[in-house]
C-alpha positions as CSV (number, residue, x, y, z in Angstrom):
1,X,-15.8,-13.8,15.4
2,X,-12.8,-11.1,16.0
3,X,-12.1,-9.7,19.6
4,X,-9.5,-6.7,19.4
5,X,-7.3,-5.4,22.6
6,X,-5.7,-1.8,22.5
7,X,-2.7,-0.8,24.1
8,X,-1.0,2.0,24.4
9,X,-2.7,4.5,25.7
10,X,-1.6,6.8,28.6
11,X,-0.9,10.4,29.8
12,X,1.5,12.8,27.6
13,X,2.1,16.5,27.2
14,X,1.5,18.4,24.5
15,X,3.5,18.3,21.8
16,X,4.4,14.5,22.5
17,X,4.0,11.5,20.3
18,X,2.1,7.7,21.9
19,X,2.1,4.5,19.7
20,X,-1.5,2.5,20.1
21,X,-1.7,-0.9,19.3
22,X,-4.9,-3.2,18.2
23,X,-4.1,-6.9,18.7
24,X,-6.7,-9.5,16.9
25,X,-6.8,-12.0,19.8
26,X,-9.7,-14.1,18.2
27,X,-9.9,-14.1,14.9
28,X,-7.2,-13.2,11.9
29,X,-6.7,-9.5,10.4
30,X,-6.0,-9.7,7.1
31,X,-9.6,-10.3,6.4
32,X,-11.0,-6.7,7.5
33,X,-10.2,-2.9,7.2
34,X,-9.1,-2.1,10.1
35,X,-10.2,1.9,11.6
36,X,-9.9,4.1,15.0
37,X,-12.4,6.0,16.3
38,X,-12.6,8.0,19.4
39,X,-14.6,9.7,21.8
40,X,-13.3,12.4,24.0
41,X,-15.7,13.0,27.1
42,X,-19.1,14.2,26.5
43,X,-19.1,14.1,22.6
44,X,-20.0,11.8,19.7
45,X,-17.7,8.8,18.4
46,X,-15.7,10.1,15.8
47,X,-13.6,8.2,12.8
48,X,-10.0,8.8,13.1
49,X,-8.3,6.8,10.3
50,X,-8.9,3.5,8.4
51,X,-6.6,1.0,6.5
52,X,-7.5,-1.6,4.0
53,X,-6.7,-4.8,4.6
54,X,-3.4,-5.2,2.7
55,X,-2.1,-1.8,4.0
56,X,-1.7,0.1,0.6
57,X,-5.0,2.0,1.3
58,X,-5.0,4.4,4.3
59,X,-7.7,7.4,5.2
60,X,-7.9,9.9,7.8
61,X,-10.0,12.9,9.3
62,X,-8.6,16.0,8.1
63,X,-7.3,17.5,11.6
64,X,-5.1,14.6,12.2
65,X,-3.4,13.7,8.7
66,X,-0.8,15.5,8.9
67,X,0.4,13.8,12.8
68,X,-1.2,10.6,12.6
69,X,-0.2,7.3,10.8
70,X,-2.4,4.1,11.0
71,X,-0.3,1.0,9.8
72,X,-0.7,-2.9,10.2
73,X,1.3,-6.1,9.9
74,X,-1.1,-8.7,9.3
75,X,1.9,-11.7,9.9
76,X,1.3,-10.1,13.5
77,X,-2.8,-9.3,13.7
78,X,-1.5,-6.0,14.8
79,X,-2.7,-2.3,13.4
80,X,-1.1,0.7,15.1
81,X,-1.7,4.2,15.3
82,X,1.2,6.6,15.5
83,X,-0.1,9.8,16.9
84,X,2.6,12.8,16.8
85,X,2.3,16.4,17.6
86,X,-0.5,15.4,20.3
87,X,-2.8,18.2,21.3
88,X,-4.9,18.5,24.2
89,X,-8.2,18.6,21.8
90,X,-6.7,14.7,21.1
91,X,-7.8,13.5,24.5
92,X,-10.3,10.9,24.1
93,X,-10.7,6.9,24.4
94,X,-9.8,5.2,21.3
95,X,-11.0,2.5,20.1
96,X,-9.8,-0.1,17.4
97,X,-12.7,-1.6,15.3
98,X,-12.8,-3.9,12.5
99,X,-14.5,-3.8,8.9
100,X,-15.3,-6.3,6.7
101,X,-15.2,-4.8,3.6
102,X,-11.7,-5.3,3.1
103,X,-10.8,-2.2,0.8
104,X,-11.3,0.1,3.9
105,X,-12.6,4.1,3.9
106,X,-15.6,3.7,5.3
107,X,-16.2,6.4,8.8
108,X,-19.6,5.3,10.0
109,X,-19.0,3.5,13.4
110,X,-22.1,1.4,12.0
111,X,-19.8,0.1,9.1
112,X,-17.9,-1.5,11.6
113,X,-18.8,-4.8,13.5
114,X,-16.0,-5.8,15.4
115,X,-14.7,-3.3,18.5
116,X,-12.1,-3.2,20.7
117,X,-12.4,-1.9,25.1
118,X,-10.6,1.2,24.2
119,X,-7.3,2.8,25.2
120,X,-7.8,6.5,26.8
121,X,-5.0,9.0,25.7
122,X,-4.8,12.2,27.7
123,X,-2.9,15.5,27.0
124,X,-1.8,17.6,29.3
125,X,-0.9,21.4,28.2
């Protein structure tokens, strides 16, 4: 059993950068791909980035690779998710989930059994 808990979340203007944190509360990391997904309002769950489980191995939807880094330190059952360069089209709840096949990549939500509550990110124009 894993339980996840984001952080980091809140309101920002365009243009500005947030830090979210996943903490494995139950459970250990190192043992999963770790991914974020989110869902703005109204619209499907979509896969953001993914990391394998040692960290070497990252992957990431196309409009956010460039402003977006997903790391983890698995001494810490943490995985983060930089976001720079926020846009307004980022708004959205994000979620933290967990995969266990460890080599990571996959962007299904169904490859993914372990979620987190969500953190919602809003930008402002």
């Amino acid at each position: 059993q894993v339980q996840l808990v984001e952080s980091g979340g809140g309101l920002v203007q365009a243009g500005g950068s947030l830090r979210l944190s996943c903490v494995v509360s139950v459970g250990t990391l190192s043992t999963h791909a770790m991914g974020w997904f989110r869902q703005a309002l109204g619209k499907e769950c979509e896969f953001v980035a993914s990391v394998s489980w040692s960290g070497q191995t990252t992957y990431y939807v196309d409009d956010v690779k460039s402003r977006f880094t997903i790391d983890r330190e698995n001494a810490k059952n943490t995985v983060y998710l930089q976001m720079n360069r926020l846009k307004p089209e980022d708004t959205a709840v994000y979620y933290c989930a967990a995969d266990g096949y460890r080599l990571g990549g996959r962007r299904g939500a169904d490859d993914y059994g372990y979620w987190g509550q969500g953190t919602q990110v809003t930008v402002a124009a």
